[in-house]
DSSP file (Angstrom, degrees, kcal/mol; ACC not computed):
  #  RESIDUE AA STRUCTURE BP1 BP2  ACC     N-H-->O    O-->H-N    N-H-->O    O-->H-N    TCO  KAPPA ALPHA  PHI   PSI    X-CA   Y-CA   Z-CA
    1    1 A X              0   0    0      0, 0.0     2,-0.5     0, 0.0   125,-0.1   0.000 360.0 360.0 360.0 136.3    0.0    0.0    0.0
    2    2 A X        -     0   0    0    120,-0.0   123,-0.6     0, 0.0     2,-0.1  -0.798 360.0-148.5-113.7 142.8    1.6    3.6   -0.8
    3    3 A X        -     0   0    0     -2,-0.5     2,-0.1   121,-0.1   121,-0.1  -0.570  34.8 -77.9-101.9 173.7    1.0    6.3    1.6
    4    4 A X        -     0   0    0      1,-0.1    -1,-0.1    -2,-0.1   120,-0.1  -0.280  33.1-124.5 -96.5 156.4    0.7    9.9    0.4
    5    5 A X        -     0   0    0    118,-0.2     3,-0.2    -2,-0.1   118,-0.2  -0.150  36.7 -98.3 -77.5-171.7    3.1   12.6   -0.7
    6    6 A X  S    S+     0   0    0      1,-0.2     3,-0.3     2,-0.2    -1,-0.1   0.654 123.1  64.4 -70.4 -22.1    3.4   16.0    0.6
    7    7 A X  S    S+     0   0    0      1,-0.2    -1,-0.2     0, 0.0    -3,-0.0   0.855 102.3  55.0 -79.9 -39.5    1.4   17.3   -2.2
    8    8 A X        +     0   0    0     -3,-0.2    -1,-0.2   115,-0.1    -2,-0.2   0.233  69.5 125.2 -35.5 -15.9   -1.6   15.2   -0.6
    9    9 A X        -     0   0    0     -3,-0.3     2,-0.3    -4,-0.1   113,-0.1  -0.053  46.0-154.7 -59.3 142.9   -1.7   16.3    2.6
   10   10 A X        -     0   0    0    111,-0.2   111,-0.3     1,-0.0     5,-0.1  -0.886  21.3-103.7-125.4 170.6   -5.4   17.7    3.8
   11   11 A X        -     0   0    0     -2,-0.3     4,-0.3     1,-0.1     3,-0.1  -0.307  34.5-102.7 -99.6 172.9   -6.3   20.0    6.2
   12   12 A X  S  > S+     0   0    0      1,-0.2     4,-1.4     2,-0.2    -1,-0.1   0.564 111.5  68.9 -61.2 -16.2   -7.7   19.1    9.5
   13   13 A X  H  > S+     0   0    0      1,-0.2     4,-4.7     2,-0.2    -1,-0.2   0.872 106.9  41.0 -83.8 -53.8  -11.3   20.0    8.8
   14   14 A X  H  4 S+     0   0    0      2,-0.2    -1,-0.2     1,-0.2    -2,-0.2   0.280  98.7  65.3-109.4  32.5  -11.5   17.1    6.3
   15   15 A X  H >> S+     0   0    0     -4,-0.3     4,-4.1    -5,-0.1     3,-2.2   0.658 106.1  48.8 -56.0 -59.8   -9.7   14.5    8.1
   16   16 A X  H 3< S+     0   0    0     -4,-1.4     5,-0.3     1,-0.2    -2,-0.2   0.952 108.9  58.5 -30.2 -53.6  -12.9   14.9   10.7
   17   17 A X  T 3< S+     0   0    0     -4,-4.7    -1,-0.2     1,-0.3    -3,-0.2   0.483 111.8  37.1 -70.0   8.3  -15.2   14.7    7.4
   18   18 A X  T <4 S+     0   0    0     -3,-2.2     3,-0.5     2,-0.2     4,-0.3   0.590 110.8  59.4-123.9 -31.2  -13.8   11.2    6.4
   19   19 A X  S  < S+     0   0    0     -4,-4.1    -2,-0.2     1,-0.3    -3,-0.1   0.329 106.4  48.2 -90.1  27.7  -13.6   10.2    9.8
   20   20 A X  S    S+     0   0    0     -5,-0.1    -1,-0.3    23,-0.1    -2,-0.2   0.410  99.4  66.4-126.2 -35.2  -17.5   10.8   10.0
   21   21 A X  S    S+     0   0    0     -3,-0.5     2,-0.2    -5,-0.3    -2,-0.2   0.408 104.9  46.1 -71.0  -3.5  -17.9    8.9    6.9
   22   22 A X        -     0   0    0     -4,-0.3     3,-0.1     1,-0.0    52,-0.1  -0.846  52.1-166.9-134.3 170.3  -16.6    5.3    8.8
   23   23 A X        +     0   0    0      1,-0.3    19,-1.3    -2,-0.2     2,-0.3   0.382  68.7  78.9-161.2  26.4  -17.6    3.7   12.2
   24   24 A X  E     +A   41   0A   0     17,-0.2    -1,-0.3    49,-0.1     2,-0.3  -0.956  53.3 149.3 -88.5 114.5  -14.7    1.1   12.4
   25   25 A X  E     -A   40   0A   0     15,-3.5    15,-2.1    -2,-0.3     2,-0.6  -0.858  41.2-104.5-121.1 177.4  -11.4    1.9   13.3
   26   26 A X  E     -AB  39  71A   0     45,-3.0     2,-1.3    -2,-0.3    45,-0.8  -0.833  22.6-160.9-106.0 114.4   -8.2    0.4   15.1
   27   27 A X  E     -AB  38  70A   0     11,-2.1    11,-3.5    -2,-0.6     2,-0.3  -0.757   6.2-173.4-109.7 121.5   -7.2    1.3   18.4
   28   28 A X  E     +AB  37  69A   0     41,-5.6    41,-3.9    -2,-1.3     9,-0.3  -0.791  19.9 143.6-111.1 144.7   -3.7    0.7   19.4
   29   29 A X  E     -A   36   0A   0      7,-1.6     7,-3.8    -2,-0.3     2,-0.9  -0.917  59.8 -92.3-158.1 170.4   -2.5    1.4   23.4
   30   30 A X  E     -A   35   0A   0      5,-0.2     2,-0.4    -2,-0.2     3,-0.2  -0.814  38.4-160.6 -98.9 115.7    0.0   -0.7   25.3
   31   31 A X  E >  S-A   34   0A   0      3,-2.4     3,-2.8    -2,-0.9    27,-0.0  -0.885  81.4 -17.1 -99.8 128.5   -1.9   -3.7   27.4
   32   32 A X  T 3  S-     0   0    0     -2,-0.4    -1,-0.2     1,-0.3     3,-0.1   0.739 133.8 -53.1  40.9  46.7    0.4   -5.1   30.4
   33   33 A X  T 3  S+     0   0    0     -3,-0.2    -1,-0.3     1,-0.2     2,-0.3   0.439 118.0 102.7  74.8   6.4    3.5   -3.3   28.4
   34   34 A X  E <  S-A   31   0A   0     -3,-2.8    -3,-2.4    -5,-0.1     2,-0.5  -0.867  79.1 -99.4-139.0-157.0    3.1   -4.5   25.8
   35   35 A X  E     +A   30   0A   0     -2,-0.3    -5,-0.2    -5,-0.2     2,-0.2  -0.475  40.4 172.2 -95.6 128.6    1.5   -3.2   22.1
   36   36 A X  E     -A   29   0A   0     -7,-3.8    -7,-1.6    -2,-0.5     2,-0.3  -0.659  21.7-153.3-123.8 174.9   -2.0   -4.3   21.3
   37   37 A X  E     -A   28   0A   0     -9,-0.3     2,-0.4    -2,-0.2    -9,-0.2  -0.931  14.8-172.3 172.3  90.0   -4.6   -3.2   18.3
   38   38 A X  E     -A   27   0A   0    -11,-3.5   -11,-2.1    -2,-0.3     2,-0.4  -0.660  19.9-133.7 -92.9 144.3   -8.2   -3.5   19.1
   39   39 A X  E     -A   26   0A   0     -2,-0.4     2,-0.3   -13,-0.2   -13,-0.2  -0.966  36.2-173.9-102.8 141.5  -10.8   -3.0   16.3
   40   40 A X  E     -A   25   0A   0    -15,-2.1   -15,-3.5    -2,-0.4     2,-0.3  -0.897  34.9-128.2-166.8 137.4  -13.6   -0.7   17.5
   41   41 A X  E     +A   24   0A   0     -2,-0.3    11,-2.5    11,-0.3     2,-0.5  -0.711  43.3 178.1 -87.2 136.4  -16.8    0.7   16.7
   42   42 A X  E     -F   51   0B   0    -19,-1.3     2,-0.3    -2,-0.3     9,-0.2  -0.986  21.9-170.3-152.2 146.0  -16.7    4.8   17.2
   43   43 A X  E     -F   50   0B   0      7,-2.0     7,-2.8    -2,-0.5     2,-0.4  -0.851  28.1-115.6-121.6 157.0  -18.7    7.8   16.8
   44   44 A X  E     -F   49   0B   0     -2,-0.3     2,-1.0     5,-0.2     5,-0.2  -0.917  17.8-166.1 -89.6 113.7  -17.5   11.4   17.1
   45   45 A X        -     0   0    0      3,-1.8     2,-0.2    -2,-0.4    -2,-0.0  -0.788  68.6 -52.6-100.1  82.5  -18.5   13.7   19.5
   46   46 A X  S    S-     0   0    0     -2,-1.0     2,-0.2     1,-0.2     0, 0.0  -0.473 118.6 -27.9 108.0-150.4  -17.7   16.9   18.7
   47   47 A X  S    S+     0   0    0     -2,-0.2     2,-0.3    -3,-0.1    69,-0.2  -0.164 123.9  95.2-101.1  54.6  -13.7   16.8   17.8
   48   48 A X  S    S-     0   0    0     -2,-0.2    -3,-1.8    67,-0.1     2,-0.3  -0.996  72.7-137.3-135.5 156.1  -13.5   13.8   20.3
   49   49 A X  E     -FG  44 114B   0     65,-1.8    65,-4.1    -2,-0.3     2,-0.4  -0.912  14.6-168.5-117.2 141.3  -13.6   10.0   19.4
   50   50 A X  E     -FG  43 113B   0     -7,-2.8    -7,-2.0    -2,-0.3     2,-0.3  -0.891  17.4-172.3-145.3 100.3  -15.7    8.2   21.7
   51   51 A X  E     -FG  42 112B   0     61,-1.4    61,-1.6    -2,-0.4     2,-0.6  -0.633  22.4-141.4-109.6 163.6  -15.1    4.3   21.0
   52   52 A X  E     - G   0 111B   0    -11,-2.5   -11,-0.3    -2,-0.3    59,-0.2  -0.701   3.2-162.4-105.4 128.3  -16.6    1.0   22.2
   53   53 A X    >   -     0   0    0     57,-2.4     3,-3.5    -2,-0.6    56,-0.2   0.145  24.5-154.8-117.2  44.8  -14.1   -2.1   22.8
   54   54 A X  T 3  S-     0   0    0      1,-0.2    55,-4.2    55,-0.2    56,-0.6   0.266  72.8 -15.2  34.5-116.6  -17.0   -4.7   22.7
   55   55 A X  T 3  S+     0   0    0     53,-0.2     2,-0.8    54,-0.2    -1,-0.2   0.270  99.1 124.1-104.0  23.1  -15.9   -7.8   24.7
   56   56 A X    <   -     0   0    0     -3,-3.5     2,-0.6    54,-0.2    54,-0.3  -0.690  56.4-150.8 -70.7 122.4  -11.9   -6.6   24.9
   57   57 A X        -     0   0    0     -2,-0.8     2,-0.3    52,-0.1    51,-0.0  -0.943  24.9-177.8 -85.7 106.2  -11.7   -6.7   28.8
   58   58 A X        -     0   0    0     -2,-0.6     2,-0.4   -27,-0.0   -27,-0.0  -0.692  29.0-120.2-125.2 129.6   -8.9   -3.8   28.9
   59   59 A X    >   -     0   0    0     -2,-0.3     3,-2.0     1,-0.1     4,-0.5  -0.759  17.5-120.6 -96.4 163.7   -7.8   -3.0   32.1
   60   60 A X  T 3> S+     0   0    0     -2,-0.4     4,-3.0     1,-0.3     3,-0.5   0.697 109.6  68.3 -77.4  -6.6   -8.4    0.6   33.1
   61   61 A X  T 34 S+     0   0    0      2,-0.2    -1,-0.3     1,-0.1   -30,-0.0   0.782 103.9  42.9 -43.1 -47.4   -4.6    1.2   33.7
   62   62 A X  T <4 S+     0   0    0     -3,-2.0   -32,-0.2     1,-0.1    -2,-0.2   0.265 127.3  37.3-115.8  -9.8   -3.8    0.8   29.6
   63   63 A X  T >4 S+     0   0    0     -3,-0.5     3,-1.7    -4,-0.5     2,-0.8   0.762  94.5  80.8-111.2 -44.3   -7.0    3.1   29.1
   64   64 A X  T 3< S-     0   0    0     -4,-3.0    28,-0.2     1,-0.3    -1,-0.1  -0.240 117.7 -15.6 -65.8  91.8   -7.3    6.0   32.0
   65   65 A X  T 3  S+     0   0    0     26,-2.2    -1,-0.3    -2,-0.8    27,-0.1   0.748 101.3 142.6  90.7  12.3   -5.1    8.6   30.9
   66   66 A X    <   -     0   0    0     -3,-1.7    25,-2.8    25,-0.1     2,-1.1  -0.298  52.0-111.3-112.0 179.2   -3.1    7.1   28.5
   67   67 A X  E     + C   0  90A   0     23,-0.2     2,-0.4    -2,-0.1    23,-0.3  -0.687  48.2 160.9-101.9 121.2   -1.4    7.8   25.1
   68   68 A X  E     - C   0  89A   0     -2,-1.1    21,-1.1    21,-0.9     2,-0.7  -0.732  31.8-125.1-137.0-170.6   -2.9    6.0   22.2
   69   69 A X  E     -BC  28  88A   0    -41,-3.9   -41,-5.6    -2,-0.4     2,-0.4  -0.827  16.1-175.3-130.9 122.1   -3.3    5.7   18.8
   70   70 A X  E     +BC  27  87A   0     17,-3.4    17,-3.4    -2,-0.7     2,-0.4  -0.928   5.2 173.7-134.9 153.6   -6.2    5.4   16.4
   71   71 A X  E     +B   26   0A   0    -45,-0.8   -45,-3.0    -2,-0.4     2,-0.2  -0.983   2.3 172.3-138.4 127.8   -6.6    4.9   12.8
   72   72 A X        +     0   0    0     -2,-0.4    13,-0.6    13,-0.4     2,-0.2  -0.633  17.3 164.2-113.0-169.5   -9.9    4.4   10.5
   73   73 A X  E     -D   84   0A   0     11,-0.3     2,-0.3   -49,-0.3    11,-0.2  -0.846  21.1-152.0 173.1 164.0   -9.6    4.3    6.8
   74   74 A X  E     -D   83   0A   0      9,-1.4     9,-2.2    -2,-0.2     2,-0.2  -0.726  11.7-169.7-158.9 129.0  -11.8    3.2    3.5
   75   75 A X  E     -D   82   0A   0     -2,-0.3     2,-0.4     7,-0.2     7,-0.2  -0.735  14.1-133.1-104.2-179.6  -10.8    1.9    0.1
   76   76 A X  E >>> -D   81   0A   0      5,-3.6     3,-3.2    -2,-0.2     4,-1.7  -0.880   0.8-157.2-127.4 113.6  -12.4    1.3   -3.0
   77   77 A X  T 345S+     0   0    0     -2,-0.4    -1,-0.1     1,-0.3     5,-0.0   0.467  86.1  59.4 -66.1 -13.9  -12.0   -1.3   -4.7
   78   78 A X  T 345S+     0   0    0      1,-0.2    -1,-0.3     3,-0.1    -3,-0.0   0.584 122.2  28.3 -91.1  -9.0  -12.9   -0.2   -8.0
   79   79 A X  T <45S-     0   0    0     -3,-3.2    -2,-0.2     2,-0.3    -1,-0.2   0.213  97.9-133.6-127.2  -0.8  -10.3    2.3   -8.0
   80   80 A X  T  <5S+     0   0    0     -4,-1.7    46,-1.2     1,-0.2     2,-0.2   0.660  71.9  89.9  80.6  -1.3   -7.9    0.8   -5.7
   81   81 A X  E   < +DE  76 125A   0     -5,-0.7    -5,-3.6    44,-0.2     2,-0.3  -0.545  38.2 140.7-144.0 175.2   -7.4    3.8   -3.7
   82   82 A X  E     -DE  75 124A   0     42,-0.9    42,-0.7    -7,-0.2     2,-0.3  -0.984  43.2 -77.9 162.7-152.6   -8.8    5.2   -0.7
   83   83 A X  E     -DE  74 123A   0     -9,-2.2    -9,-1.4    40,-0.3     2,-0.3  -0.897  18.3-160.5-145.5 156.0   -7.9    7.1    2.4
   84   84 A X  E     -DE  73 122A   0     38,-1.5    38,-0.5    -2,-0.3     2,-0.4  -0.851  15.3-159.8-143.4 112.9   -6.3    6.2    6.1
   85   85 A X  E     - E   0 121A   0    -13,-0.6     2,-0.8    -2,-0.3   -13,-0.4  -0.512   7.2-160.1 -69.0 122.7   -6.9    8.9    9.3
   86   86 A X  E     - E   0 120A   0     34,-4.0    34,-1.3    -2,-0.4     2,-0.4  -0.856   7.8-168.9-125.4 132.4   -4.7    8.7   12.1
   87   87 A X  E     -CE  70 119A   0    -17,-3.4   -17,-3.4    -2,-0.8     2,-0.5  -0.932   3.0-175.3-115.8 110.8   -5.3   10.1   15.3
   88   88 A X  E     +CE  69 118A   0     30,-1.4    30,-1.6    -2,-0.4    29,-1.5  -0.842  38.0 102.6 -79.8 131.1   -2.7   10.5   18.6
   89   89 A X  E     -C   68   0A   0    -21,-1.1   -21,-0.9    -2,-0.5     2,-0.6  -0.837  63.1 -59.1-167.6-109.3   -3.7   11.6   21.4
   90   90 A X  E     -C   67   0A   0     -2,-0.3    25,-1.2   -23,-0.3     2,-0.4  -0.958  37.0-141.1-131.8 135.2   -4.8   10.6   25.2
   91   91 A X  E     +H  114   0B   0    -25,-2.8   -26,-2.2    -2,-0.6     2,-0.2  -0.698  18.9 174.7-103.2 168.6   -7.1    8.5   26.3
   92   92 A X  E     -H  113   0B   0     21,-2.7    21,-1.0    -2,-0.4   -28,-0.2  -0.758  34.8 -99.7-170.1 131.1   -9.9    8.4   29.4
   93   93 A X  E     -H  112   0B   0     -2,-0.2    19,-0.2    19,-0.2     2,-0.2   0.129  34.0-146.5 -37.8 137.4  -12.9    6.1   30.5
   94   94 A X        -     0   0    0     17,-2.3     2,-0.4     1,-0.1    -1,-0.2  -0.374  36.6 -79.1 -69.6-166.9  -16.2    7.0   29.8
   95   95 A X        -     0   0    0     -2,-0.2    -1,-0.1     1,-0.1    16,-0.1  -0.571  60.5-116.2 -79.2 127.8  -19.1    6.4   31.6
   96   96 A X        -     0   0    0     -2,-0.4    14,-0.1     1,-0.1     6,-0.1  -0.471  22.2-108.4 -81.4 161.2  -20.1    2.6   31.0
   97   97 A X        -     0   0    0     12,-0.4     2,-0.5     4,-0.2     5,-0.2   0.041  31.3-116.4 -51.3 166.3  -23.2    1.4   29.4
   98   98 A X    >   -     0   0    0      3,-0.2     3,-2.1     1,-0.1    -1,-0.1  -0.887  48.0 -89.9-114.4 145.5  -25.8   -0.3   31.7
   99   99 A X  G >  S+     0   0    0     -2,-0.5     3,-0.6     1,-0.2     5,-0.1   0.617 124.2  70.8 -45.5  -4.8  -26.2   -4.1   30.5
  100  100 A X  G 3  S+     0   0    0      1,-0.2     4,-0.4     3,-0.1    -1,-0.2   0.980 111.7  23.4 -33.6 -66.4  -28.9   -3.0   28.2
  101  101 A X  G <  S+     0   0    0     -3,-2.1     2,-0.4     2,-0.1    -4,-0.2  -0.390  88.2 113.4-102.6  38.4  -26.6   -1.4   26.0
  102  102 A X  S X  S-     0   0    0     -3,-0.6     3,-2.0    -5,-0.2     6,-0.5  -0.512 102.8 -81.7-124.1  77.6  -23.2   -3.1   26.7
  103  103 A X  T 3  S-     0   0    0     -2,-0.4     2,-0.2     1,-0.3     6,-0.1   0.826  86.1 -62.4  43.7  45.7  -22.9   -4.8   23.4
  104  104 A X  T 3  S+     0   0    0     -4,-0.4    -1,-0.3    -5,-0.1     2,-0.3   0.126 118.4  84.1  66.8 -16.1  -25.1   -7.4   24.6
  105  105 A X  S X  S-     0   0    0     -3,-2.0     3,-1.7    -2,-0.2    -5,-0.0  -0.928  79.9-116.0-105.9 137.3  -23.2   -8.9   27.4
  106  106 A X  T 3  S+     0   0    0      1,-0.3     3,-0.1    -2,-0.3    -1,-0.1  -0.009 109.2  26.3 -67.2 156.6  -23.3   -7.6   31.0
  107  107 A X  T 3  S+     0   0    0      1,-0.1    -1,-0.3   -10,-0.1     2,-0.2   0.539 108.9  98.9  80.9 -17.2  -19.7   -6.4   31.9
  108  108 A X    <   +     0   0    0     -3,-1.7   -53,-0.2    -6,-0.5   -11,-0.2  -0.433  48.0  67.2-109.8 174.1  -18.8   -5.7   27.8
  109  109 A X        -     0   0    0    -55,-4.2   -12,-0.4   -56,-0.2   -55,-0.2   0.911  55.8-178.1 106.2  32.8  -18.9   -2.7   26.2
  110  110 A X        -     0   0    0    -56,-0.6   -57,-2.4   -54,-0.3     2,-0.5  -0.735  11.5-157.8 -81.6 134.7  -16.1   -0.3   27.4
  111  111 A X  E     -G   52   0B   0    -59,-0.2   -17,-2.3    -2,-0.2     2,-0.4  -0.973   9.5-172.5-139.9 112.3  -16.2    2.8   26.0
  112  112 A X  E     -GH  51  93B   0    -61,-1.6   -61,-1.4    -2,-0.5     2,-0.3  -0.861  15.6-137.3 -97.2 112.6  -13.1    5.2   25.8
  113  113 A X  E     -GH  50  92B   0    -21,-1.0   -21,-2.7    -2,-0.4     2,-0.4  -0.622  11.4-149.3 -78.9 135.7  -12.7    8.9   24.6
  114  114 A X  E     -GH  49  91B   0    -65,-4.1   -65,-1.8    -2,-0.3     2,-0.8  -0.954   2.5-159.1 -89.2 112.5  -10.0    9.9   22.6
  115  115 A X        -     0   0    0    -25,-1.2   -67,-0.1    -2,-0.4   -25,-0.1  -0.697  26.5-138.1 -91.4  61.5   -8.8   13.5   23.1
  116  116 A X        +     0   0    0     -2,-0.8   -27,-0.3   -69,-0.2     3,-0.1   0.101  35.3 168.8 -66.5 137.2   -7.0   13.9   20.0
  117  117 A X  S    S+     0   0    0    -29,-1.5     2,-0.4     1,-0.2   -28,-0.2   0.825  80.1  22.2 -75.3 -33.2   -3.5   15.9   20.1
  118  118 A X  E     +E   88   0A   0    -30,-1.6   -30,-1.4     2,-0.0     2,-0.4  -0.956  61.2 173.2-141.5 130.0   -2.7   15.0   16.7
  119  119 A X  E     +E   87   0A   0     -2,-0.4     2,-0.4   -32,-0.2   -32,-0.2  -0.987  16.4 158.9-142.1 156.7   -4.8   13.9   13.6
  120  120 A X  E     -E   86   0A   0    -34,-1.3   -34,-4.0    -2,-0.4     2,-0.2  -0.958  21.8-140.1-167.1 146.4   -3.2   13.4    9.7
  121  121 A X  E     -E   85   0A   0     -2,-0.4     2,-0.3  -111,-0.3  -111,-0.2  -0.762   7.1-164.4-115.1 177.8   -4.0   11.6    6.5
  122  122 A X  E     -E   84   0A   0    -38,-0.5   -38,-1.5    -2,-0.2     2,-0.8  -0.937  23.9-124.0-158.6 123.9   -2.5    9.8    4.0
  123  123 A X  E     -E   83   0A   0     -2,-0.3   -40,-0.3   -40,-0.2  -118,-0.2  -0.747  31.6-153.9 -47.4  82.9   -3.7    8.8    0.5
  124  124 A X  E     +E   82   0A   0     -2,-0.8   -42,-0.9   -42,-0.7  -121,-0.1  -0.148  16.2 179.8 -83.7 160.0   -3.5    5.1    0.1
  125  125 A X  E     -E   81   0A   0   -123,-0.6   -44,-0.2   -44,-0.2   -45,-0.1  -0.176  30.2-104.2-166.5  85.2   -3.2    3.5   -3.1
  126  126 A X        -     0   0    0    -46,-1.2     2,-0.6     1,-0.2   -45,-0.0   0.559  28.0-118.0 -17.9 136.0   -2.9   -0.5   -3.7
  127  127 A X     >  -     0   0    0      1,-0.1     4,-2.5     2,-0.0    -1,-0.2  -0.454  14.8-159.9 -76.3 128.2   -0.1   -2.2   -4.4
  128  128 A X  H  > S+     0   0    0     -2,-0.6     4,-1.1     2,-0.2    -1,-0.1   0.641  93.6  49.8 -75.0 -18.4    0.2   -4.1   -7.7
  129  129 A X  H  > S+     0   0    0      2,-0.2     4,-2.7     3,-0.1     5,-0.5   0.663 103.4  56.1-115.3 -28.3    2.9   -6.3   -6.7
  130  130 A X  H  > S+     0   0    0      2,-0.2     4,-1.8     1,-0.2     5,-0.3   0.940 110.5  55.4 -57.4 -64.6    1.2   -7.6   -3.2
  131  131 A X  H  X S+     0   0    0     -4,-2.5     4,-3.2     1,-0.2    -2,-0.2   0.745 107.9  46.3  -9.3 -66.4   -1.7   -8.4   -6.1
  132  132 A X  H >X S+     0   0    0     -4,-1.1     4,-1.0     2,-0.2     3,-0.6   0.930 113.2  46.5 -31.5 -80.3    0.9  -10.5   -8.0
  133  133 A X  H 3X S+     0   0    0     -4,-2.7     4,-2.5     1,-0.3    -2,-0.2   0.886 112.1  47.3 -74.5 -46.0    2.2  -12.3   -5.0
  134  134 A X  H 3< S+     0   0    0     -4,-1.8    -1,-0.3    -5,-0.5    -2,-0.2   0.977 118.7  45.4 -42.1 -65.6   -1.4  -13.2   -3.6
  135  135 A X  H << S+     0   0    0     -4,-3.2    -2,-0.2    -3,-0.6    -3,-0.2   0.902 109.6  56.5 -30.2 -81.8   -2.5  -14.5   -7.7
  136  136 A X  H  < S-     0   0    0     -4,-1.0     2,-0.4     1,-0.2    -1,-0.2   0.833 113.8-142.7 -73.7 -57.8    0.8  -16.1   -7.6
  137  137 A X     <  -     0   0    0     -4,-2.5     2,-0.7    -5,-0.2    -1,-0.2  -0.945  40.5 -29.1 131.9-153.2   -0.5  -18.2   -4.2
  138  138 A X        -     0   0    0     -2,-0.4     3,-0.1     1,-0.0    -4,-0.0  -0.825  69.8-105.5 -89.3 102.6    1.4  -19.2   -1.0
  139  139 A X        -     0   0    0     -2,-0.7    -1,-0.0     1,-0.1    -2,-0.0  -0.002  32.8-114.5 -26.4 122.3    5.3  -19.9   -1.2
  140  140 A X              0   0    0      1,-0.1    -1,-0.1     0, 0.0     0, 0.0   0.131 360.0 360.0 -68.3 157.1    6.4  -23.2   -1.0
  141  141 A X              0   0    0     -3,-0.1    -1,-0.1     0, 0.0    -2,-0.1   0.610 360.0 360.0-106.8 360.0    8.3  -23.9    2.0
């Protein structure tokens, strides 16, 4: 996949507007020290990301106050291309769901706001030779 050049860059206003246009992303934080990558459902509140980590049981150490990193994205396949958002910044617990609303299981559901410090895109734009090798099959051992 080829990230974008310098001429590609977008302003901050429409990074928000693509990252209102998805409601999957990846949220990476450091779990017992070392580095994990949850996928998460997320809505935006305002210029905060306010995500759900379904049945990840997280402990509130890795969430409360901490620095993490989140990314959504969408291509298309018909053009191969598409877009990836990336967000730094802190995280900190919300307020939990009541077992109604906790993703169907009592206890699930944890939902973290992201306070972003830092947000950028990058163009994406498939690679032709991963294509190949995928066609091609699995390497013989």
């Amino acid at each position: 996949m080829g990230m974008s050049t310098p001429e590609e860059r977008i302003s901050e206003e429409r990074c928000w507007a693509l990252l209102a246009t998805a409601s999957v992303g990846r949220l990476a934080l450091s779990v017992h020290a070392l580095p994990a990558i949850y996928p998460v459902h997320y809505y935006l509140d305002g210029r905060k990301i306010v995500a759900c980590l379904g049945h990840h049981q997280i402990p509130q150490r890795s969430l409360q106050h901490a620095v993490v990193a989140f990314a959504a994205d969408a291509i298309d396949p018909a053009s191969r291309s598409g877009w990836v958002v990336h967000v730094l910044g802190r995280s900190t617990l919300a307020q939990q769901p009541g077992p109604d609303t906790a993703c169907g299981q009592p206890g699930a559901g944890q939902l973290v706001n992201i306070e972003p410090e830092s947000i950028s895109y990058h163009a994406v734009h498939l690679c032709p030779l991963i294509d190949a090798l995928h066609a091609a099959g699995p390497a013989s051992p």
